[in-house]
Predicted model as a PDB file, atoms N, CA, C, CB and O in Angstrom, pLDDT in the B-factor column:
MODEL        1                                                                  
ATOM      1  N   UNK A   1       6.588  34.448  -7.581  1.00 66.00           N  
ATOM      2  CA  UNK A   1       7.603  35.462  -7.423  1.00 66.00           C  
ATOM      3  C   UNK A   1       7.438  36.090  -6.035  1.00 66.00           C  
ATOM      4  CB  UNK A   1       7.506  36.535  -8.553  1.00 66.00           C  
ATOM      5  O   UNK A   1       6.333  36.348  -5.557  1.00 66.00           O  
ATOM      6  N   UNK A   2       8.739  36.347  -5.345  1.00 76.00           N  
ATOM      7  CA  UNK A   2       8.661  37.019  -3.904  1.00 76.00           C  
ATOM      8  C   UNK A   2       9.113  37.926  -4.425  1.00 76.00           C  
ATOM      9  CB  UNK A   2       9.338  36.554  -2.586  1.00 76.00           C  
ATOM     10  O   UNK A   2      10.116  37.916  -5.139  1.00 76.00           O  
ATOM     11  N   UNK A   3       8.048  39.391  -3.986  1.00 77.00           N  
ATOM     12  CA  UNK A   3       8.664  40.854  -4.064  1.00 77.00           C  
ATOM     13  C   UNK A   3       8.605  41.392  -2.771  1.00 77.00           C  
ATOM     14  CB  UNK A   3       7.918  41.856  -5.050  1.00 77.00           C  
ATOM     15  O   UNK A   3       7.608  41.275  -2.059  1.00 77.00           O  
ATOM     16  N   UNK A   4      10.158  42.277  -2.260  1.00 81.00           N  
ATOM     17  CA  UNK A   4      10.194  43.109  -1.829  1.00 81.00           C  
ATOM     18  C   UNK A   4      11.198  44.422  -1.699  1.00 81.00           C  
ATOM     19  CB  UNK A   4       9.939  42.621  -1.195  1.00 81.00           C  
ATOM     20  O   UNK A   4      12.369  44.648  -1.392  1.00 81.00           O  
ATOM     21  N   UNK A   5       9.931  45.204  -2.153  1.00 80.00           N  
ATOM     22  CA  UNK A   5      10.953  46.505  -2.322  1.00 80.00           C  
ATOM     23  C   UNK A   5      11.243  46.469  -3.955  1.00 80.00           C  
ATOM     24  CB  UNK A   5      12.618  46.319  -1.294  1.00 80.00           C  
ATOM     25  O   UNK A   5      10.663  46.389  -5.037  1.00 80.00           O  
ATOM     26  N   UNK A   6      12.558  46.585  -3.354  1.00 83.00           N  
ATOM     27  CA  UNK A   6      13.675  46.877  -4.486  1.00 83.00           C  
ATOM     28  C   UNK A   6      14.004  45.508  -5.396  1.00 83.00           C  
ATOM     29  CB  UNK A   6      15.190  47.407  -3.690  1.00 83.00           C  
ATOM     30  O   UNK A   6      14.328  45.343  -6.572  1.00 83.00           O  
ATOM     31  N   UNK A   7      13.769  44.651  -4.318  1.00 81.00           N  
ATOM     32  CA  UNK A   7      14.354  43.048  -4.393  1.00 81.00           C  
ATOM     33  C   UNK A   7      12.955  42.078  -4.663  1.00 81.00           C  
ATOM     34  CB  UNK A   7      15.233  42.510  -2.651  1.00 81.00           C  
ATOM     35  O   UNK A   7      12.009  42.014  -3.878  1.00 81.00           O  
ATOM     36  N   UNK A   8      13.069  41.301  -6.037  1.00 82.00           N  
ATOM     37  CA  UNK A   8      12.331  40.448  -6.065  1.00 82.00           C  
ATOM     38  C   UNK A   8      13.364  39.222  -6.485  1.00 82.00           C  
ATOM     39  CB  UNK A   8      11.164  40.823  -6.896  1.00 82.00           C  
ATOM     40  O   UNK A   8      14.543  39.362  -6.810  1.00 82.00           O  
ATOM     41  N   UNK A   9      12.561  37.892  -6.385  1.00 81.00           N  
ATOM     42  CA  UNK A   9      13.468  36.505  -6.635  1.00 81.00           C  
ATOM     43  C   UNK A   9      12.059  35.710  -7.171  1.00 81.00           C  
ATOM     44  CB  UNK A   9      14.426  35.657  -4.927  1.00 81.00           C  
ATOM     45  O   UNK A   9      11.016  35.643  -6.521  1.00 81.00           O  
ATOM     46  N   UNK A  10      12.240  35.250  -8.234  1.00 76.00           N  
ATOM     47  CA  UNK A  10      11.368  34.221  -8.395  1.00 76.00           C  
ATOM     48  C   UNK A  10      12.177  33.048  -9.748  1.00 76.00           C  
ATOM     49  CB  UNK A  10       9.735  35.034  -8.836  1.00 76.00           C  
ATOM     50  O   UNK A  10      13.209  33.256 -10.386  1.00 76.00           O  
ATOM     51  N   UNK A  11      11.299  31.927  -9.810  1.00 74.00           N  
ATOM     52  CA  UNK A  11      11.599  31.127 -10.548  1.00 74.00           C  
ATOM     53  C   UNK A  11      10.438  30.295 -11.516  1.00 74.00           C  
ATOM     54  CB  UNK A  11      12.304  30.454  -9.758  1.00 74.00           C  
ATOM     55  O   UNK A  11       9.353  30.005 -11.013  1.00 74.00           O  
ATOM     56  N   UNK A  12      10.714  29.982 -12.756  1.00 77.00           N  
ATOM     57  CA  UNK A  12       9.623  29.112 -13.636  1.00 77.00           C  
ATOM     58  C   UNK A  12      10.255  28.225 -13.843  1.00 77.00           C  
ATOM     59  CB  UNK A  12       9.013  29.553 -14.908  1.00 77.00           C  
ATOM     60  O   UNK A  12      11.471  28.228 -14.039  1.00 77.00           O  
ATOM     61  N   UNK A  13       9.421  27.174 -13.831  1.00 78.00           N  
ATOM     62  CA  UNK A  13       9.784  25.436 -13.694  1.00 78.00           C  
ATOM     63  C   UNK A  13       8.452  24.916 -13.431  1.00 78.00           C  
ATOM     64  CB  UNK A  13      10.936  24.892 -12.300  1.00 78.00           C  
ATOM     65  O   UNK A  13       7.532  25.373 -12.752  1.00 78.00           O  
ATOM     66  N   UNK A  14       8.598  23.486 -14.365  1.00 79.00           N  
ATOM     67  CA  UNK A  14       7.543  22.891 -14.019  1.00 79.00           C  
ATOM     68  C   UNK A  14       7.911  22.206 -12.671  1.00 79.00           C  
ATOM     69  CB  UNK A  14       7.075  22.020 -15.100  1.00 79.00           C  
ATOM     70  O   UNK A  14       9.042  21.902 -12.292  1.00 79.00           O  
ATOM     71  N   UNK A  15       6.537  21.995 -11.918  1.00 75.00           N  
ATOM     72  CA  UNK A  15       6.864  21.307 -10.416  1.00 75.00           C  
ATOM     73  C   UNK A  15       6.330  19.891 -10.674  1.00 75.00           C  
ATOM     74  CB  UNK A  15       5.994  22.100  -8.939  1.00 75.00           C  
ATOM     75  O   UNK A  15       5.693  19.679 -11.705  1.00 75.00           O  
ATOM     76  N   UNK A  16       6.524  19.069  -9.927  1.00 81.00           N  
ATOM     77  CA  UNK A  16       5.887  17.634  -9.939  1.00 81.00           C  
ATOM     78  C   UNK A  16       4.819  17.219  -8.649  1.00 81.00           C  
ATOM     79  CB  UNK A  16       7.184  16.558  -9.903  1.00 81.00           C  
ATOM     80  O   UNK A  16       5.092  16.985  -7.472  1.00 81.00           O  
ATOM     81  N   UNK A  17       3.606  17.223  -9.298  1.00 82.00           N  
ATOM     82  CA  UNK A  17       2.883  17.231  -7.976  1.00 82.00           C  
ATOM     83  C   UNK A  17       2.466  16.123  -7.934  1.00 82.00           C  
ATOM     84  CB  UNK A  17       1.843  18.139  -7.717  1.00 82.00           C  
ATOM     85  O   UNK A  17       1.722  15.620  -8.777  1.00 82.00           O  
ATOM     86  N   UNK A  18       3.235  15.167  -6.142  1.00 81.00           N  
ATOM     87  CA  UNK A  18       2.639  13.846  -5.635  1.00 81.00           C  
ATOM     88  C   UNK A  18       1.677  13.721  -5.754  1.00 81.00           C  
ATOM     89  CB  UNK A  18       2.692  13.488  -4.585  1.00 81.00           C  
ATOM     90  O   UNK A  18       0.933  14.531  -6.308  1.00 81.00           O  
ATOM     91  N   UNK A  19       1.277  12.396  -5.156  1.00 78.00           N  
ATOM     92  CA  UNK A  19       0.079  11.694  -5.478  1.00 78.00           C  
ATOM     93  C   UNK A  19       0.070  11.809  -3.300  1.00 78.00           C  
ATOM     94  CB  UNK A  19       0.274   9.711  -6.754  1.00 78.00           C  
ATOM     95  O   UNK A  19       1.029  11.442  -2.621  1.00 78.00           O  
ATOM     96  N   UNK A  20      -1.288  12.409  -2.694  1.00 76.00           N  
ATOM     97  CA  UNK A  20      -1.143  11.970  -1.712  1.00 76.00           C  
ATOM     98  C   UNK A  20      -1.722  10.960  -0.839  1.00 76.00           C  
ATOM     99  CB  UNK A  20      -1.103  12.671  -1.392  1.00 76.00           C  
ATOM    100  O   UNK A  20      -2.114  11.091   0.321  1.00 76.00           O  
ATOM    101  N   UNK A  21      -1.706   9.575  -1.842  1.00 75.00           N  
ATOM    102  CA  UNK A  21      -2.174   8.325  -1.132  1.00 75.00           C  
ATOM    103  C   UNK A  21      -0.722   7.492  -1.036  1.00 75.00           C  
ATOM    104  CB  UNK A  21      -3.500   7.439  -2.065  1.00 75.00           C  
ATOM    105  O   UNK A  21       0.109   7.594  -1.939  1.00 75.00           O  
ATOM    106  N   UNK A  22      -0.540   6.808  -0.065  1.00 77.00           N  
ATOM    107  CA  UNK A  22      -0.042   5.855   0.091  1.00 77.00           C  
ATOM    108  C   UNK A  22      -0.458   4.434  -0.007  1.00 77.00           C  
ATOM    109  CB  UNK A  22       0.283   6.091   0.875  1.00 77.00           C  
ATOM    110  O   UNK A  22      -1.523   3.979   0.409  1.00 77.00           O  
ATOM    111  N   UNK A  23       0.580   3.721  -0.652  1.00 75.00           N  
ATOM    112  CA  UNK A  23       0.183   1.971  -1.012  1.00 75.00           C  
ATOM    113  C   UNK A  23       0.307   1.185   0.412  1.00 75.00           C  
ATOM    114  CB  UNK A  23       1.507   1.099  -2.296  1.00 75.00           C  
ATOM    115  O   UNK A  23       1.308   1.124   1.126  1.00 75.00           O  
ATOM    116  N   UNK A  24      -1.240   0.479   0.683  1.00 75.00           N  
ATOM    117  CA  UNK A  24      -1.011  -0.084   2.066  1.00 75.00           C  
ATOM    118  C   UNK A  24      -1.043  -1.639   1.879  1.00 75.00           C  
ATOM    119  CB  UNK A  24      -2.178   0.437   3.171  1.00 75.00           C  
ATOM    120  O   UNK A  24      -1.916  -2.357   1.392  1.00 75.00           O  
ATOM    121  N   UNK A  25       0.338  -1.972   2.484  1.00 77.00           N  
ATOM    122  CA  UNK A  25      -0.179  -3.645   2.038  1.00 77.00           C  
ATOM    123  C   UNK A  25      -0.290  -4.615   3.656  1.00 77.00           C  
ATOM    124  CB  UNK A  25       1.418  -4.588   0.725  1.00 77.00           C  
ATOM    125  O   UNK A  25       0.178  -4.141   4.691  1.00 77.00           O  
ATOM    126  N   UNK A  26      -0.605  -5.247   3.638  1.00 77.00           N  
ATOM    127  CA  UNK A  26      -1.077  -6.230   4.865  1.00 77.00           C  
ATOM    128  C   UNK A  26      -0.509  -7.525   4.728  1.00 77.00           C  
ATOM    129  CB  UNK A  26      -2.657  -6.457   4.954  1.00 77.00           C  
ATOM    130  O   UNK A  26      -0.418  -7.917   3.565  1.00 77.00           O  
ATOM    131  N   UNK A  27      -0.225  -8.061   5.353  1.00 78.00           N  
ATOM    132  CA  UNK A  27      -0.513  -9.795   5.506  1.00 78.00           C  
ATOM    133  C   UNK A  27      -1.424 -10.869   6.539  1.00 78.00           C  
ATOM    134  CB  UNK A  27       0.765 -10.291   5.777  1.00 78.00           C  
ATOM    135  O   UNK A  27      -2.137 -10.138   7.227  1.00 78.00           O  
ATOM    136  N   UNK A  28      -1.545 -11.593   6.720  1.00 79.00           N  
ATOM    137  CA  UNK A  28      -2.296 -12.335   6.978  1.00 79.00           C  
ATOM    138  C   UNK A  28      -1.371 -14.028   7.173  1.00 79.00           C  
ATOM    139  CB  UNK A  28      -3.392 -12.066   5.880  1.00 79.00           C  
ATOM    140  O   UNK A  28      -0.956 -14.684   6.218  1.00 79.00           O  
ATOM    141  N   UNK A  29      -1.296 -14.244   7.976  1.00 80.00           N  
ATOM    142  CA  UNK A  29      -0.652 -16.011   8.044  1.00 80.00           C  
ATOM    143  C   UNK A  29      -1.424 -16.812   8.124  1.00 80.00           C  
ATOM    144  CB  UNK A  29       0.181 -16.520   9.136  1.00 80.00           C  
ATOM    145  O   UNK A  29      -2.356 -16.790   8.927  1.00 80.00           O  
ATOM    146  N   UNK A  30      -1.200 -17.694   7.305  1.00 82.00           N  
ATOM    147  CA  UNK A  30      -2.502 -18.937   6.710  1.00 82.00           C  
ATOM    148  C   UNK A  30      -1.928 -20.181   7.270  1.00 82.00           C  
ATOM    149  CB  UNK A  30      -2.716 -19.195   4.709  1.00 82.00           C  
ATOM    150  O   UNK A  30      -1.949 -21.047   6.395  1.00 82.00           O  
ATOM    151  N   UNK A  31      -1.317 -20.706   8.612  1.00 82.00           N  
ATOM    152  CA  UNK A  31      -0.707 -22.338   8.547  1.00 82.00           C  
ATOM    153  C   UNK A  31      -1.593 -23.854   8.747  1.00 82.00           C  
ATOM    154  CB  UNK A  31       0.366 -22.409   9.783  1.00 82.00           C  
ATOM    155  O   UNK A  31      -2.217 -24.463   9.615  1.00 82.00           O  
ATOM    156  N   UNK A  32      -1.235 -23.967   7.511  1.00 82.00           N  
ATOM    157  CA  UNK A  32      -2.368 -25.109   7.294  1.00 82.00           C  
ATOM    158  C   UNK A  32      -1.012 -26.473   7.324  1.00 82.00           C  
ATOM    159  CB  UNK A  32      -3.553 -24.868   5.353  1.00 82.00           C  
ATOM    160  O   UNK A  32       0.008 -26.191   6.695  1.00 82.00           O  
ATOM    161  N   UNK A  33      -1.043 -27.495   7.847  1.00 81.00           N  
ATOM    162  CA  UNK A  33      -0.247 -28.720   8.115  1.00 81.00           C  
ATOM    163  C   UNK A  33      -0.720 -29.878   7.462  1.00 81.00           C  
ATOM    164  CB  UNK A  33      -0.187 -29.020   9.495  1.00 81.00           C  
ATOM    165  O   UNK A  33      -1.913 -30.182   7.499  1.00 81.00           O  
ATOM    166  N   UNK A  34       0.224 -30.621   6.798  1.00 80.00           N  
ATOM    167  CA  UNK A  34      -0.551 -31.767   6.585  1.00 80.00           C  
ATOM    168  C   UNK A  34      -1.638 -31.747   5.730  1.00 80.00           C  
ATOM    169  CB  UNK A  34      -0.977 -32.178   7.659  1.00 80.00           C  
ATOM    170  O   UNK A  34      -1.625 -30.831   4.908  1.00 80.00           O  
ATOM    171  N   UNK A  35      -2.419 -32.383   5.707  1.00 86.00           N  
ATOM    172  CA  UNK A  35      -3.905 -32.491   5.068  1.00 86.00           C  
ATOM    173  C   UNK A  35      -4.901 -31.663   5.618  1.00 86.00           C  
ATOM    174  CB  UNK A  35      -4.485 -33.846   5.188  1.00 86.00           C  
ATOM    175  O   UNK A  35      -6.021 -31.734   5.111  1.00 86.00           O  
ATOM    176  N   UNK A  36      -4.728 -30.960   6.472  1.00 86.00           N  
ATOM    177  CA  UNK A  36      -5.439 -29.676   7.453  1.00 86.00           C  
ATOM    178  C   UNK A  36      -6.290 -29.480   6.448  1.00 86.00           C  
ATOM    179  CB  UNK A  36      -4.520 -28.152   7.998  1.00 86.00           C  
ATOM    180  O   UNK A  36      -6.035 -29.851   5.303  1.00 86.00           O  
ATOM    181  N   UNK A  37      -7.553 -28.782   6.839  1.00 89.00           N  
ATOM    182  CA  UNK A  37      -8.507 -27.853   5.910  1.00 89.00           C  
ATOM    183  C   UNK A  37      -8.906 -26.801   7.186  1.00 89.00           C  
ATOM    184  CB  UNK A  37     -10.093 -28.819   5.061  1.00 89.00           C  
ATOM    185  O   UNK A  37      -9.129 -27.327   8.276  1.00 89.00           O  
ATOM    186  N   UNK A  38      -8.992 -25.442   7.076  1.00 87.00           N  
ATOM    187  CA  UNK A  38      -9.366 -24.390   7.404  1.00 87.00           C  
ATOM    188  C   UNK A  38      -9.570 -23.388   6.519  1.00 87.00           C  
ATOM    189  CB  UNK A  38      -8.734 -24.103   8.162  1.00 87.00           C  
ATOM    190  O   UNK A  38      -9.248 -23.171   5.351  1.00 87.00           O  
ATOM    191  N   UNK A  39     -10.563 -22.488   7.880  1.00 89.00           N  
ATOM    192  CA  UNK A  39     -10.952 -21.323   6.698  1.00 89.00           C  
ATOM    193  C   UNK A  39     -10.188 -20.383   7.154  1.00 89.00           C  
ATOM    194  CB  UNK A  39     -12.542 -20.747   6.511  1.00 89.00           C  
ATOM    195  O   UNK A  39      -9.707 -20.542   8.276  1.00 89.00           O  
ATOM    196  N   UNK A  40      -9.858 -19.049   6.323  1.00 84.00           N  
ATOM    197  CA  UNK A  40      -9.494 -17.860   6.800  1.00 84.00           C  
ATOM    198  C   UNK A  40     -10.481 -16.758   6.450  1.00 84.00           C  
ATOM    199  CB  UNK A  40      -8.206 -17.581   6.342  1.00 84.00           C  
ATOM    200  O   UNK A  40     -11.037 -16.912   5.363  1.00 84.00           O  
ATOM    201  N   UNK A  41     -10.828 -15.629   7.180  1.00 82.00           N  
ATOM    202  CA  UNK A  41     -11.677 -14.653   6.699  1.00 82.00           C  
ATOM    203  C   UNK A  41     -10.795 -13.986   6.466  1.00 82.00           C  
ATOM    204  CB  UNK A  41     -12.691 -14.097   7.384  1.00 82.00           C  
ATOM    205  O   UNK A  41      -9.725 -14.251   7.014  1.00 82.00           O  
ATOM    206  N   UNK A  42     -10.912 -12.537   5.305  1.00 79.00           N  
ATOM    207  CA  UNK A  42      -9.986 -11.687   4.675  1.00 79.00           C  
ATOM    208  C   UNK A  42     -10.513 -10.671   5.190  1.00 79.00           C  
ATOM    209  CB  UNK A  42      -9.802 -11.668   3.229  1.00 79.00           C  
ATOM    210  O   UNK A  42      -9.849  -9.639   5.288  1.00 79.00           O  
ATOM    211  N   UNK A  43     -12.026 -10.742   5.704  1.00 78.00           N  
ATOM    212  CA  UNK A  43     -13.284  -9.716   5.512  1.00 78.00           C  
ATOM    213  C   UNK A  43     -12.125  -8.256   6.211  1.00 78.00           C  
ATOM    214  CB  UNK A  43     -15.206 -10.306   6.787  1.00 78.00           C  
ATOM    215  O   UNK A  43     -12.217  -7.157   5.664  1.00 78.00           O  
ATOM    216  N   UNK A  44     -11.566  -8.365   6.876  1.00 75.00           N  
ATOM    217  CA  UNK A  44     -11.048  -7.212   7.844  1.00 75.00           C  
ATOM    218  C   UNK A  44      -9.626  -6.456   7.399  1.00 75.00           C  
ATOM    219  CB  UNK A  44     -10.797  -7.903   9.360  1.00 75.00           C  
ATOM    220  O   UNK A  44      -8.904  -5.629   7.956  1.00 75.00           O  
ATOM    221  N   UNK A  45      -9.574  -7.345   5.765  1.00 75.00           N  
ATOM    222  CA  UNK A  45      -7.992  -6.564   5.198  1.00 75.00           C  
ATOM    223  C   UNK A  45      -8.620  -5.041   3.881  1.00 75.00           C  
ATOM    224  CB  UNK A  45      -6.658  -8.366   3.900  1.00 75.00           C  
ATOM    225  O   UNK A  45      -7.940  -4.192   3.305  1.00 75.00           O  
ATOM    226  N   UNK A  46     -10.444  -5.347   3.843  1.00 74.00           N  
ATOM    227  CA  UNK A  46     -10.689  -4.552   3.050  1.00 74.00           C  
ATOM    228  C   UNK A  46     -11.318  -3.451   4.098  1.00 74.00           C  
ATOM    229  CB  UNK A  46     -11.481  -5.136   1.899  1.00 74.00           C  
ATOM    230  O   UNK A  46     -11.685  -3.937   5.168  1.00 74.00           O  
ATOM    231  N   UNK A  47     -11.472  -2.197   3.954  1.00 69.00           N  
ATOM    232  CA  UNK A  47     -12.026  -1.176   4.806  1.00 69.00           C  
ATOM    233  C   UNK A  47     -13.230  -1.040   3.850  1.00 69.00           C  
ATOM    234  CB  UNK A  47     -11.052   0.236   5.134  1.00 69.00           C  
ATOM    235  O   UNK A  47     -12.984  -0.433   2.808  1.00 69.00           O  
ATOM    236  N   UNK A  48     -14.336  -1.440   3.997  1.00 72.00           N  
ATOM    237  CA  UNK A  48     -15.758  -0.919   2.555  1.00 72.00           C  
ATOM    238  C   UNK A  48     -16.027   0.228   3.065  1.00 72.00           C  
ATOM    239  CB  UNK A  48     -17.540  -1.892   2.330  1.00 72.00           C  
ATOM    240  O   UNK A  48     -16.628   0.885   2.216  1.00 72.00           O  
ATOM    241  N   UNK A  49     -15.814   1.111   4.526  1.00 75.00           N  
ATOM    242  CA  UNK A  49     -16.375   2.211   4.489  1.00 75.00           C  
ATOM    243  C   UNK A  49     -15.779   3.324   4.405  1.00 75.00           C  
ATOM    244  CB  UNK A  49     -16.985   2.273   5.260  1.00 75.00           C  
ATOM    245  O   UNK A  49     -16.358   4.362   4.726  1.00 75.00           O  
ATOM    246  N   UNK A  50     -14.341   3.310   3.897  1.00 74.00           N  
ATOM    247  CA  UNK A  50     -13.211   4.493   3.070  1.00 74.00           C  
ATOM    248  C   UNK A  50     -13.224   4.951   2.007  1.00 74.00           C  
ATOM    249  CB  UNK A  50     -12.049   4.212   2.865  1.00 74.00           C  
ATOM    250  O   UNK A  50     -12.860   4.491   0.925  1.00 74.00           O  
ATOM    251  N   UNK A  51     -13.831   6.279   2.404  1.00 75.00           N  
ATOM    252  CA  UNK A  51     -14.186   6.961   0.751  1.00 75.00           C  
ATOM    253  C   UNK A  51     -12.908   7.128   0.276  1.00 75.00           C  
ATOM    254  CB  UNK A  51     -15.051   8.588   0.611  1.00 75.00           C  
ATOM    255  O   UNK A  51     -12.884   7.615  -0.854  1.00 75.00           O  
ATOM    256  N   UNK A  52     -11.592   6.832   0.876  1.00 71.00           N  
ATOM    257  CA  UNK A  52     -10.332   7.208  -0.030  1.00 71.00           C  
ATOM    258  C   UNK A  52      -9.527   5.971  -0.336  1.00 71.00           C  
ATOM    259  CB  UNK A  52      -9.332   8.291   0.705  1.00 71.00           C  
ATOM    260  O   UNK A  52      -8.473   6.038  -0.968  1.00 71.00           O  
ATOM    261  N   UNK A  53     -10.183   4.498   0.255  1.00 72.00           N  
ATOM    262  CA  UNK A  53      -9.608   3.129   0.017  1.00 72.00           C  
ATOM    263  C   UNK A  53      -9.887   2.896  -1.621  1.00 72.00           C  
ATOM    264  CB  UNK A  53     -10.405   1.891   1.067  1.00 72.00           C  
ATOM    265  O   UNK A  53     -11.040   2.621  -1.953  1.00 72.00           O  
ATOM    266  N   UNK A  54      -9.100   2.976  -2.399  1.00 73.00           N  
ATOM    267  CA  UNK A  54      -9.448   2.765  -3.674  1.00 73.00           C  
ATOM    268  C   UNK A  54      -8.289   1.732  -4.596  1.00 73.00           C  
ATOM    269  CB  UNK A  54      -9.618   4.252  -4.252  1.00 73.00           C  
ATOM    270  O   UNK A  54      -7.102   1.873  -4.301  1.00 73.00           O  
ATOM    271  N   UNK A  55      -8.551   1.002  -5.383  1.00 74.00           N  
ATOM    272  CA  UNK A  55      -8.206   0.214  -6.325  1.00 74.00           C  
ATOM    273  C   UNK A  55      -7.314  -1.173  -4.996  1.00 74.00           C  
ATOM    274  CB  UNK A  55      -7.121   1.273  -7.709  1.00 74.00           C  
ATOM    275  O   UNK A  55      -6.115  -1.258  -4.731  1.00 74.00           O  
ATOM    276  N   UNK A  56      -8.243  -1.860  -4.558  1.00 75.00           N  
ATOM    277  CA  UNK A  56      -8.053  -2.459  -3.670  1.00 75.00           C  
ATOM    278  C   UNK A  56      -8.094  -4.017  -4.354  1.00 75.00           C  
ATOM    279  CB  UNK A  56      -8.968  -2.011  -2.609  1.00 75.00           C  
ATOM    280  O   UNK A  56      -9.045  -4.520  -4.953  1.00 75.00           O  
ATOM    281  N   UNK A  57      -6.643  -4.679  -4.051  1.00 78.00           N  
ATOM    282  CA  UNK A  57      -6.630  -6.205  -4.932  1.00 78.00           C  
ATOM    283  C   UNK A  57      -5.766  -6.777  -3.558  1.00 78.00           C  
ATOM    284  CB  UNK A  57      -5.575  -6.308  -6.940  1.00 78.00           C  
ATOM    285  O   UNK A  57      -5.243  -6.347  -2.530  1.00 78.00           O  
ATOM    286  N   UNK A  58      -6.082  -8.507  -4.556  1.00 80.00           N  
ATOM    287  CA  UNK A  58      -5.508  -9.411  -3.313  1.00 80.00           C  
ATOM    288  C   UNK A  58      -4.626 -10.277  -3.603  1.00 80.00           C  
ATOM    289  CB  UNK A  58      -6.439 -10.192  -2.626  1.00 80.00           C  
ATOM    290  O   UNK A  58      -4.830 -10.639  -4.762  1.00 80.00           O  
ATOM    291  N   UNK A  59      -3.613 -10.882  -3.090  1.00 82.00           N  
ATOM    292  CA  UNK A  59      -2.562 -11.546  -3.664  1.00 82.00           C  
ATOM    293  C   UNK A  59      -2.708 -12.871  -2.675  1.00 82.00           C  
ATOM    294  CB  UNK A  59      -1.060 -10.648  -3.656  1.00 82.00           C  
ATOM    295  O   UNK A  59      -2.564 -12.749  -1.458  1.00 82.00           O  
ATOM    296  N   UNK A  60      -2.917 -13.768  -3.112  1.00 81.00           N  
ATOM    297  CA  UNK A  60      -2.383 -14.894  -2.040  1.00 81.00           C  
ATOM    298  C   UNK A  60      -1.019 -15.758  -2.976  1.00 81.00           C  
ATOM    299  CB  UNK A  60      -3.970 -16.211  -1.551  1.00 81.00           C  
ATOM    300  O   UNK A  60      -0.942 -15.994  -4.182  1.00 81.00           O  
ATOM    301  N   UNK A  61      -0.238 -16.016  -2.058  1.00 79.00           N  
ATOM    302  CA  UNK A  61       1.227 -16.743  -2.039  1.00 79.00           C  
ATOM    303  C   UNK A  61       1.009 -17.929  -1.043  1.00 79.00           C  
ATOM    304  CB  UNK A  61       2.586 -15.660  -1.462  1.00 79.00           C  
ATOM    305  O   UNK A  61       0.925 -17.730   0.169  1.00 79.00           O  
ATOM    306  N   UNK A  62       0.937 -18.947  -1.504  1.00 77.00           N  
ATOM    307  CA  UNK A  62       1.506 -20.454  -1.020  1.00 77.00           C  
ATOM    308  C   UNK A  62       3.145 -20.620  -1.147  1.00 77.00           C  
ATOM    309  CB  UNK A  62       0.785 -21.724  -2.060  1.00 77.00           C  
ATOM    310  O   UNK A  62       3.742 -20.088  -2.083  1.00 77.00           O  
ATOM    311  N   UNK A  63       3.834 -21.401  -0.133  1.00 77.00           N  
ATOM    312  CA  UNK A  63       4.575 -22.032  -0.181  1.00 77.00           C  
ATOM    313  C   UNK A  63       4.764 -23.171   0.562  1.00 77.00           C  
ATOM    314  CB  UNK A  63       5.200 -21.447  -0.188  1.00 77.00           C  
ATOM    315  O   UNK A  63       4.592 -22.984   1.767  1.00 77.00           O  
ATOM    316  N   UNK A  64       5.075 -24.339   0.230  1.00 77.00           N  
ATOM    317  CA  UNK A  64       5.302 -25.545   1.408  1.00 77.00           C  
ATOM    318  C   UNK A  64       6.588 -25.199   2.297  1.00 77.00           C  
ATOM    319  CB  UNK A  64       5.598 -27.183   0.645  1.00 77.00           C  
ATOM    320  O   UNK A  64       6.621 -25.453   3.501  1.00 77.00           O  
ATOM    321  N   UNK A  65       7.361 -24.759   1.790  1.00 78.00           N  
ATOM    322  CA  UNK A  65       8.466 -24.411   2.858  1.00 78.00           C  
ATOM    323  C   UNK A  65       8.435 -22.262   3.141  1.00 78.00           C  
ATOM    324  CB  UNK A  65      10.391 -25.173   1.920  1.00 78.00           C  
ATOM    325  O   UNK A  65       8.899 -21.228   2.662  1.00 78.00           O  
ATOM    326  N   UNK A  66       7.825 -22.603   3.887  1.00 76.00           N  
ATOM    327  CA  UNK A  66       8.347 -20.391   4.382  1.00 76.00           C  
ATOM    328  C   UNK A  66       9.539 -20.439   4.270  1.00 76.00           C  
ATOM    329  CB  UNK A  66       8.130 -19.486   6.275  1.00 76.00           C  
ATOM    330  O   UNK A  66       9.965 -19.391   3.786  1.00 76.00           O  
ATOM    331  N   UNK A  67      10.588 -21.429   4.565  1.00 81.00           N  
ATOM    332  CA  UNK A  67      11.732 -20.998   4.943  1.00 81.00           C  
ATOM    333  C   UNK A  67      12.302 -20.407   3.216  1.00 81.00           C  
ATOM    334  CB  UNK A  67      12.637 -22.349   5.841  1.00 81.00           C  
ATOM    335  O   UNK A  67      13.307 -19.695   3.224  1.00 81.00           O  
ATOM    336  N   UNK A  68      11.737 -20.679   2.018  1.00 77.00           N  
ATOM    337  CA  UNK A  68      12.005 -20.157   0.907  1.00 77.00           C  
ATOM    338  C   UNK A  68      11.845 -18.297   0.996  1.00 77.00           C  
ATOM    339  CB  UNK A  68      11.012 -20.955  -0.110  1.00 77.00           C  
ATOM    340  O   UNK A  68      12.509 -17.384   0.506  1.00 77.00           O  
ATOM    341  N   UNK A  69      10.787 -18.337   1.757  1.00 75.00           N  
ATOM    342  CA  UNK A  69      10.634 -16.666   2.017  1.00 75.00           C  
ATOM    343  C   UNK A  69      12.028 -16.020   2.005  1.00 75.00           C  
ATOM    344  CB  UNK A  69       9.903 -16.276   3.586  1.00 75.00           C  
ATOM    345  O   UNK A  69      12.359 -15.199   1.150  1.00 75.00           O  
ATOM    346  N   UNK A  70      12.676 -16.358   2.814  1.00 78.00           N  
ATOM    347  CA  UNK A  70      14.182 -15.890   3.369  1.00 78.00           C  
ATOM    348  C   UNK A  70      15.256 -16.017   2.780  1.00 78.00           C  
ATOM    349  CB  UNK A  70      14.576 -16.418   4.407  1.00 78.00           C  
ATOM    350  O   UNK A  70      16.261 -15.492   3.260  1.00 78.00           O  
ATOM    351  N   UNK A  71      15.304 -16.588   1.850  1.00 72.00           N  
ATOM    352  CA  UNK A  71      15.758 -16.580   0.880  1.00 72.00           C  
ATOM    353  C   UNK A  71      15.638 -15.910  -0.024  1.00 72.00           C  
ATOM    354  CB  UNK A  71      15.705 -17.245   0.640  1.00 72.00           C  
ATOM    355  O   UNK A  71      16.295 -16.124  -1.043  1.00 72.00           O  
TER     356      UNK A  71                                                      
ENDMDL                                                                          
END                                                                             
C-alpha cells in the first residue's frame, strides 16, 4: 500500500514470481563425410565451475542431409 496524506492506493493479488535463470543452449558442428571417423570434444559446452550452471543435458542430432534442417 502507498500512503500519502489523505490519499492512499494499494492493491491484493497474487504476483507471479520468475524464475531468474535463463535456458542456454549451444551448438557445436560435427561434419563427418563419407566413411570419415573423428573426434569432437564437448568438454567446453559444460561450465563445471558455475555455481548457478544447473540441470545441464546433451542432445546430439545426426542427419545425412542438413539440408532437412531447413525444412
Amino acid at each position: 500500500m502507498a500512503d500519502g496524506g489523505k490519499f492512499s492506493d494499494g492493491e491484493q493479488h497474487l504476483l507471479a514470481v520468475l524464475s531468474d535463470r535463463t535456458p542456454l543452449i549451444e551448438s557445436v558442428p560435427m561434419p563427418i563425410r563419407g566413411n570419415q571417423t573423428r573426434e569432437f570434444s564437448l568438454e567446453n559446452l559444460f561450465n563445471h565451475h558455475s555455481p548457478t550452471a544447473t540441470k545441464k543435458s546433451l542432445t546430439v542430432e545426426f542427419t545425412g542431409n542438413p539440408a532437412w534442417y531447413a525444412v
